[in-house]
TORMARDO-442432 format. One record per residue: x, y, z of N, C-alpha, C, O in turn. Coordinates in steps of 0.1 Angstrom, whole numbers, padded with zeros to 4 digits, always signed. Layout:
<marbas>
XYZXYZXYZXYZ
...
</marbas>
This chain:
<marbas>
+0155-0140+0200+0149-0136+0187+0149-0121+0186+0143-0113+0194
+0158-0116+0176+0153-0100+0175+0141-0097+0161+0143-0101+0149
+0131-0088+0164+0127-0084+0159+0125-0071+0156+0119-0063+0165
+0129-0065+0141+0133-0054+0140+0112-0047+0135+0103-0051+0128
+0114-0035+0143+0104-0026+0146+0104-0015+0133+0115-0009+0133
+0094-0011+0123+0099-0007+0112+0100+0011+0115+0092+0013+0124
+0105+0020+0112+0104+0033+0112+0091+0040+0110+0088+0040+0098
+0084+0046+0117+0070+0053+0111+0077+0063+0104+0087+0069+0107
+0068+0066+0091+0070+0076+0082+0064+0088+0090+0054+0087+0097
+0071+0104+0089+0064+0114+0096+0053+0120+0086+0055+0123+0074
+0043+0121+0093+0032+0128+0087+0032+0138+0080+0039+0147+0085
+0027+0143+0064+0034+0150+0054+0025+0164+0063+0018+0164+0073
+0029+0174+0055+0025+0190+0063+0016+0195+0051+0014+0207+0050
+0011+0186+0043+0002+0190+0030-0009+0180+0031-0008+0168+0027
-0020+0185+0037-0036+0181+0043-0041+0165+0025-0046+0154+0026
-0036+0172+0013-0041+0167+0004-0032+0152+0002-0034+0142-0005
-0021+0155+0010-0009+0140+0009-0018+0132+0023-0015+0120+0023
-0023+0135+0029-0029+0125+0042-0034+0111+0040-0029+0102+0046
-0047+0110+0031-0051+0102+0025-0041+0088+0021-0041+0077+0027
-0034+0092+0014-0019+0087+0012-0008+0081+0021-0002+0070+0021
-0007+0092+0030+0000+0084+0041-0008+0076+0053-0004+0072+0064
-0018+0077+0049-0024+0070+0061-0025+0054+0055-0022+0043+0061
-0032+0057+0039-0031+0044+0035-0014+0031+0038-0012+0019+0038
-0007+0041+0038+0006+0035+0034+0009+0032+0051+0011+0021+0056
+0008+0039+0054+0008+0036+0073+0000+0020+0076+0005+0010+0081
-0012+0023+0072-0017+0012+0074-0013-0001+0067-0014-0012+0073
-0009+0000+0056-0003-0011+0054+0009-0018+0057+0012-0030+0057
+0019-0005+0060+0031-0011+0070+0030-0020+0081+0035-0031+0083
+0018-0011+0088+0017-0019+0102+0009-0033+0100+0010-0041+0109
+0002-0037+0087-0003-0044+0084+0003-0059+0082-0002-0070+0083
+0016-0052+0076+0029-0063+0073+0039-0066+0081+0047-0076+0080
+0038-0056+0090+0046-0059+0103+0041-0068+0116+0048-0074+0124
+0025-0068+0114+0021-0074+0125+0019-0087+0118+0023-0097+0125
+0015-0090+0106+0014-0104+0095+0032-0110+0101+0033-0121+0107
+0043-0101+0097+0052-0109+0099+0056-0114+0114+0063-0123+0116
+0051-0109+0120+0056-0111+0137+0046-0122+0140+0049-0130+0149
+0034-0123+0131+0025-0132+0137+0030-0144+0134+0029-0153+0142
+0036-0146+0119+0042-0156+0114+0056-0164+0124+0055-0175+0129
+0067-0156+0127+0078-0151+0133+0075-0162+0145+0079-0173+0146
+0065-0154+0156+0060-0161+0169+0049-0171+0167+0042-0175+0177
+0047-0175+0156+0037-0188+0154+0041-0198+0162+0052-0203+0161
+0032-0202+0170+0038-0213+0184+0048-0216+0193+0053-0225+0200
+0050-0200+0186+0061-0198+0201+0058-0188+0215+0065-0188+0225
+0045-0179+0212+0038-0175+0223+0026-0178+0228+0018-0182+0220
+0024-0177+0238+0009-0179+0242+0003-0166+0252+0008-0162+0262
-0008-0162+0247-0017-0151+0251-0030-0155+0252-0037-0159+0242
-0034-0155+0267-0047-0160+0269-0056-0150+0267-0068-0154+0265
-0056-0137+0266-0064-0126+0264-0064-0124+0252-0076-0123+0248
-0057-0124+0245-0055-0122+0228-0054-0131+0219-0046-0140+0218
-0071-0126+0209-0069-0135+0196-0072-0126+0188-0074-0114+0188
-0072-0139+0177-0073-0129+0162-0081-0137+0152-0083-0149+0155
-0085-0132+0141-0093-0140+0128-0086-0131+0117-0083-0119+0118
-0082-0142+0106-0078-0132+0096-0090-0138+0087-0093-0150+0087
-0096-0126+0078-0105-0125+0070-0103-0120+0059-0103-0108+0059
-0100-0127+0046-0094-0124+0032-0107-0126+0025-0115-0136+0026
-0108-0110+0013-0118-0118+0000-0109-0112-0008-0099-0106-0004
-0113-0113-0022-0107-0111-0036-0118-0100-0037-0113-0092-0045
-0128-0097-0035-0136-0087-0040-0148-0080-0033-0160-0084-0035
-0147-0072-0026-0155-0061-0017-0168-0059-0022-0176-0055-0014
-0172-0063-0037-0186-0059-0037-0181-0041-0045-0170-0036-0049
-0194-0036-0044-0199-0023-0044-0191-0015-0036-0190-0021-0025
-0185-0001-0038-0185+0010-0029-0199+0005-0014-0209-0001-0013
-0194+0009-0009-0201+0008+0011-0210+0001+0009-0222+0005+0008
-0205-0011+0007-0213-0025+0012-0209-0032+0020-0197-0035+0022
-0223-0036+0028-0216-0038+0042-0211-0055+0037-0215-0061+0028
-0200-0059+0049-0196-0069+0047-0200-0075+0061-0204-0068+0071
-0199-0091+0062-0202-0093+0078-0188-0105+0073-0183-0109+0063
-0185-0107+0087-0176-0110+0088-0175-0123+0102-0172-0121+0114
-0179-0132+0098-0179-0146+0109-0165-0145+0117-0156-0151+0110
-0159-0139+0131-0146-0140+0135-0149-0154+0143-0142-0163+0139
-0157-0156+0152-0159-0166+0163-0149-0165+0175-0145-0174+0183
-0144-0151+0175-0138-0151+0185-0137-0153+0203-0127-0154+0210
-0155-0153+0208-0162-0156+0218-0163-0141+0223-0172-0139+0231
-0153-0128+0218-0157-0116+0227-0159-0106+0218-0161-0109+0206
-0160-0097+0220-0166-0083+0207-0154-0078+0208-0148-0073+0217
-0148-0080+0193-0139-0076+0189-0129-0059+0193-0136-0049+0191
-0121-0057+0197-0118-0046+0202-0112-0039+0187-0118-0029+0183
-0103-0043+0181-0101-0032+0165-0099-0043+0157-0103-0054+0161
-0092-0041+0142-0093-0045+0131-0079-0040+0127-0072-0033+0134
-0075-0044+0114-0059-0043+0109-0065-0045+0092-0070-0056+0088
-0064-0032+0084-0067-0036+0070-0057-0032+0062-0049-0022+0062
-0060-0041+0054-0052-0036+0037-0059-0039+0026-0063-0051+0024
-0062-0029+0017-0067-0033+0003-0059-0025-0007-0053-0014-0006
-0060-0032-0017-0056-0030-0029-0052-0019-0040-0043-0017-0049
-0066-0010-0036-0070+0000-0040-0067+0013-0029-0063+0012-0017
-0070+0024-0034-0071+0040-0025-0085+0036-0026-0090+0032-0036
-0091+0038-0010-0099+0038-0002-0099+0036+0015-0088+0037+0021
-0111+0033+0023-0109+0029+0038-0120+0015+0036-0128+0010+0028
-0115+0012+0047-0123+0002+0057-0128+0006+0069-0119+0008+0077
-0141+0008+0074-0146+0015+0087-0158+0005+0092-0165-0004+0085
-0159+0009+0106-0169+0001+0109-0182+0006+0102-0184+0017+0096
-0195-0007+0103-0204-0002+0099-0212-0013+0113-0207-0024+0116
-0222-0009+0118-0233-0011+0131-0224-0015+0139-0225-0027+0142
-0213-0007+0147-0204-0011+0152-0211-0012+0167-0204-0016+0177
-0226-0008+0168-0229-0013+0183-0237-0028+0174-0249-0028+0176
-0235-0034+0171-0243-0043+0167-0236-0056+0167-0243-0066+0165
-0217-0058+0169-0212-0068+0167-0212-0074+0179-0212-0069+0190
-0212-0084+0177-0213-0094+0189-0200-0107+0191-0188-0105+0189
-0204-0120+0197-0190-0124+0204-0189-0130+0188-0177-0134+0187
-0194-0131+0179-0192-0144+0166-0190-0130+0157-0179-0126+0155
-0197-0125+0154-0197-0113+0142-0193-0102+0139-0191-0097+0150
-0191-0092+0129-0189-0079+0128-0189-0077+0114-0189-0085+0104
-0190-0060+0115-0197-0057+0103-0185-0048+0099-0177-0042+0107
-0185-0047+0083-0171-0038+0079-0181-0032+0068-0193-0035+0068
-0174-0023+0057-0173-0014+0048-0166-0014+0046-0156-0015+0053
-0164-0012+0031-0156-0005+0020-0155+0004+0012-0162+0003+0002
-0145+0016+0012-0152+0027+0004-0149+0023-0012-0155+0029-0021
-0139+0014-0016-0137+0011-0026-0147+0003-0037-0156-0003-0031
-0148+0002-0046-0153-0009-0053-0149-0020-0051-0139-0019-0044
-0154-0037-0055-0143-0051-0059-0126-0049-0056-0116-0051-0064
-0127-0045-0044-0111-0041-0033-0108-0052-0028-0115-0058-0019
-0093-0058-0033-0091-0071-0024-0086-0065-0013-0079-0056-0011
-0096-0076-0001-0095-0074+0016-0088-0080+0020-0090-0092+0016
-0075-0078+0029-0074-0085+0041-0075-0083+0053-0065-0076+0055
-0079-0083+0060-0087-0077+0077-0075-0091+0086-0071-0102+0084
-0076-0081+0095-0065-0089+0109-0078-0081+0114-0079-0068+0113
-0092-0092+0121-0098-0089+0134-0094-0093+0146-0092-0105+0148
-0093-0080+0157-0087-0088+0172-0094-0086+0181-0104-0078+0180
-0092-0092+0191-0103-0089+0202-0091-0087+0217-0095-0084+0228
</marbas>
């Protein structure tokens, strides 16, 4: 099976384009790892690595926390987002997550979420 690895865009040299390319970064890698997950659907096995994907249609308020049921059994090591809107997703009580839960934020308003949580 080949799987083609997408080009990172290089970082613009204008502090006010950042914002921008970070968002766009993240959503590449976002669609790259969505498609490879699809791609290797029961065709790999990793005893160390899981994942939960967690989709809403609507974020709520600007920085409302969100919790997020993974049930992964370990405390999540990172997260994989994309929304809709210009804004971020960051942790929020990130000493607070445990083996079932975790807490996110949104800087946007009613931002459709998709979160890839991994552990």
């Amino acid at each position: 099976m080949i799987v083609d690895i997408p080009v990172m865009p290089t970082p613009p040299s204008d502090p006010k384009e950042m914002m921008s390319y970070i968002s766009n970064l993240n959503q590449m890698l976002f669609e790259f790892l969505t498609n490879l997950s699809t791609l290797l659907s029961g065709q790999l096995e990793c005893d160390n690595l899981a994942s939960y994907f967690y989709a809403s249609a609507d974020s709520g308020d600007a920085d409302t926390e969100i919790t997020i049921t993974h049930g992964l059994g370990r405390i999540p090591s990172f997260y994989l987002w994309n929304i809709d809107k210009a804004g971020t997703v960051y942790d929020s009580r990130r000493d607070e997550w445990t083996t079932n839960v975790c807490y996110i934020k949104c800087s946007a308003a009613n931002a459709k979420l998709n979160i890839l949580v991994i552990r």
